[in-house]
C-alpha positions in Angstrom: 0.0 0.0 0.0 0.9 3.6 -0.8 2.1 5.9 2.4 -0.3 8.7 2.5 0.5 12.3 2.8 -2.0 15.3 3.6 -0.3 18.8 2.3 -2.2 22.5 3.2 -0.9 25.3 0.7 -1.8 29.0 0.3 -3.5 31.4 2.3 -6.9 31.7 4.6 -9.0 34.0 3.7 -11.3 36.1 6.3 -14.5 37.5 4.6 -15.1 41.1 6.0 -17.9 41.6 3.8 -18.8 39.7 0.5 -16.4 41.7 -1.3 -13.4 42.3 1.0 -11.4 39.7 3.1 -8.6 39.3 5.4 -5.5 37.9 3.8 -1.8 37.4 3.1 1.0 37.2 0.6 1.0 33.2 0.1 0.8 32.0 -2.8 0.8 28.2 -2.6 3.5 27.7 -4.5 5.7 25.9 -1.9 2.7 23.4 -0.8 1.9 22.4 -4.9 5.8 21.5 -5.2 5.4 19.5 -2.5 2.7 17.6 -3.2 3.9 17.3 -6.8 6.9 15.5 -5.6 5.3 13.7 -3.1 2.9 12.2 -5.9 5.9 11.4 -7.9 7.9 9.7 -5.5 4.7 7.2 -5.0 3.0 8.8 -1.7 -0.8 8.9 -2.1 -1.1 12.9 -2.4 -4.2 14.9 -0.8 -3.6 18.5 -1.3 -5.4 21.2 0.8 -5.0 24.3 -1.0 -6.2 27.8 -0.6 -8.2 29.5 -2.5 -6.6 32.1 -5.2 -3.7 30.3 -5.4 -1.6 29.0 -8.2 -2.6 25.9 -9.7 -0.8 22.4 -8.9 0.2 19.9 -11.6 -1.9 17.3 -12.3 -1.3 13.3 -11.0 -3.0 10.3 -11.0 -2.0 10.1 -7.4 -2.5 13.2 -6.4 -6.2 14.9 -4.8 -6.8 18.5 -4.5 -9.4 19.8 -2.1 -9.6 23.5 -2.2 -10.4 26.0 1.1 -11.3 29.5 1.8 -11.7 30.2 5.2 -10.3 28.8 8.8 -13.1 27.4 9.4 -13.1 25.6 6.1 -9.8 24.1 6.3 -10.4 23.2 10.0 -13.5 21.2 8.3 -11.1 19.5 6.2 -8.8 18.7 8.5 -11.0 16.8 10.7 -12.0 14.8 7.3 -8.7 14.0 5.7 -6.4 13.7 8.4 -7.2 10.4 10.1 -6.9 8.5 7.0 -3.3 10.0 6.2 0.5 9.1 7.8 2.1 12.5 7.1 0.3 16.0 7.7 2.8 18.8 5.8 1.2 22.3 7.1 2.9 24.7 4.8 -0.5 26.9 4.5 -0.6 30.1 6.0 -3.5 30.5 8.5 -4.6 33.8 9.6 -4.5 34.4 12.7 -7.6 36.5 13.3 -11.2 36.4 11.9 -13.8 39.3 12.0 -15.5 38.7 15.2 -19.4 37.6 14.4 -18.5 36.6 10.9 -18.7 38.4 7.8 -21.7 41.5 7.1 -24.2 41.1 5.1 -23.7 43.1 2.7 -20.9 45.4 1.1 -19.7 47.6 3.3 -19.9 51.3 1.7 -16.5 53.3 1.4 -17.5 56.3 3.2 -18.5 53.9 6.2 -15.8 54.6 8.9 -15.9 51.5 11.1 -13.8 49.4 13.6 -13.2 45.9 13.1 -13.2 43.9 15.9 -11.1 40.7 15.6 -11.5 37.3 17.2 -8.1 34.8 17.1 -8.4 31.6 14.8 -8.2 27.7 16.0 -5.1 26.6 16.2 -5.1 24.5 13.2 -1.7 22.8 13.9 -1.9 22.0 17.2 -5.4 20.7 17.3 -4.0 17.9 14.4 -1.5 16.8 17.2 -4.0 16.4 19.5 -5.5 13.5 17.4 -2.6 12.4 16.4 -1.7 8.1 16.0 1.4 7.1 17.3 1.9 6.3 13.7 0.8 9.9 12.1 3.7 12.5 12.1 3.5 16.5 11.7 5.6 18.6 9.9 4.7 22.2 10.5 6.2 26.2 9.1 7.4 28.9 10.8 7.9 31.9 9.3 9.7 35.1 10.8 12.4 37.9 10.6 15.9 36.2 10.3 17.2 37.7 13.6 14.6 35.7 15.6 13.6 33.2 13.1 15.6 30.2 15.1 14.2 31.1 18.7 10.4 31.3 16.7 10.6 28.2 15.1 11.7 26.2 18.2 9.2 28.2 20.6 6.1 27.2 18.3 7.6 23.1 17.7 7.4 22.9 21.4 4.0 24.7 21.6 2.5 22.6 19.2 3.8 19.5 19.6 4.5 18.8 16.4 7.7 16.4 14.9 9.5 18.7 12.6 8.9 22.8 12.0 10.9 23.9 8.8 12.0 28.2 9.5 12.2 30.4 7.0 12.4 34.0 6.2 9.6 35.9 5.6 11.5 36.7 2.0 10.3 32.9 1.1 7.0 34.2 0.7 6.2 34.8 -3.2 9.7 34.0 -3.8 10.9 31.1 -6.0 13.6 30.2 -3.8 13.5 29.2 -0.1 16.6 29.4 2.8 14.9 26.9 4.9 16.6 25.2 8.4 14.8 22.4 9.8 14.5 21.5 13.6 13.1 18.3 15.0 11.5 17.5 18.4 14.4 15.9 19.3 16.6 18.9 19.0 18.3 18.1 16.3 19.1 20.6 13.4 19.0 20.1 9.4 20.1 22.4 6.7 19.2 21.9 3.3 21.4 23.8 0.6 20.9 27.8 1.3 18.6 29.3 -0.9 17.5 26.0 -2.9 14.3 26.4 -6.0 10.9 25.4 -3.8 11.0 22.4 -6.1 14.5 21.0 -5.1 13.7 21.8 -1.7 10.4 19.3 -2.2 12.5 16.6 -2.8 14.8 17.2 -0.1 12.6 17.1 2.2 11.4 13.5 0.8 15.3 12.0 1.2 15.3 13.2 4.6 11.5 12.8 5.8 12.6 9.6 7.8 14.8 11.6 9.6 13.0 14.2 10.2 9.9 12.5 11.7 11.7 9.6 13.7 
């Protein structure tokens, strides 16, 4: 049987009204190489991508499942997760949602208004809650260089995942990724400095053992 891999990409989006939402820069582009490669190298793929985001390539072994909201990604989560080995949470989850939900209607410019802002679930940490002894979590941390290494290690231990891959908040729309991986175990990998997204996928296939032992 096919080892089974469940991979978020791309942004959350926050409706504010049914025009206007709360966002961020990512494009996806990291997540669909790495479910590309994971297809490739024989893992059954299900991809959890944002909406807005750039399209993934098509294979036979790879599923694509597409999200707006928190909420809606939560939602597919709880669906997909249980029936998968890996969890790869490279999407980028806001971290606040308009409290009460969206308005009901557009919002007119000359409105001056104050929106009030509730925090998100905790997408990450609620998957390692449920976790299997044989499921294993991979999780991102993004951040300014200078604090990036104390970040990354702060939020592995928060959320109790096996593996957080750091990188710069330059990695975001960028082609290229300086990436340094820590594991719960306190041990530290580097994969080649500023490495294509795509080599970087398949990196982190030749060392996923490692990582999540």
């Amino acid at each position: 049987m096919s080892p089974t891999i469940l991979i978020t990409a791309g942004a959350t989006r926050e409706q504010i009204d049914h025009v206007r939402f709360l966002g961020n820069r990512s494009s996806g582009h990291l997540g669909c190489q790495l479910a590309l490669a994971f297809a490739v190298e024989g893992f059954h793929t299900t991809l959890l991508l944002g909406a807005g985001s750039e399209s993934p390539s098509c294979h036979p072994r790879l599923e694509t499942h597409v999200f707006s909201s928190t909420r809606d990604l939560e939602a597919l989560l709880h669906q997909h997760w249980p029936s998968h080995q890996y969890l790869i949470m490279a999407a980028a989850v806001a971290d606040f949602t308009p409290k009460g939900g969206a308005a009901q209607e557009k919002i007119p410019r000359e409105a001056e208004m104050i929106l009030e802002l509730v925090p998100t679930p905790d997408l990450v940490a609620g998957a390692a809650k449920t976790a299997r002894d044989d499921q294993k979590i991979i999780a991102f941390a993004l951040g300014e260089m200078h604090t990036l290494e104390q970040v990354a290690k702060d939020k592995l231990k928060r959320k109790c995942v096996d593996a957080i891959v750091a990188n710069p908040l330059q990695s975001m729309d960028a082609q290229n990724i300086t990436a340094t991986v820590y594991t719960k175990d306190g041990r530290t990998f580097s994969p080649p400095p500023t490495i294509s997204k795509s080599n970087f996928a398949r990196w982190l296939i030749q060392h996923l053992s490692e990582l999540c032992t």
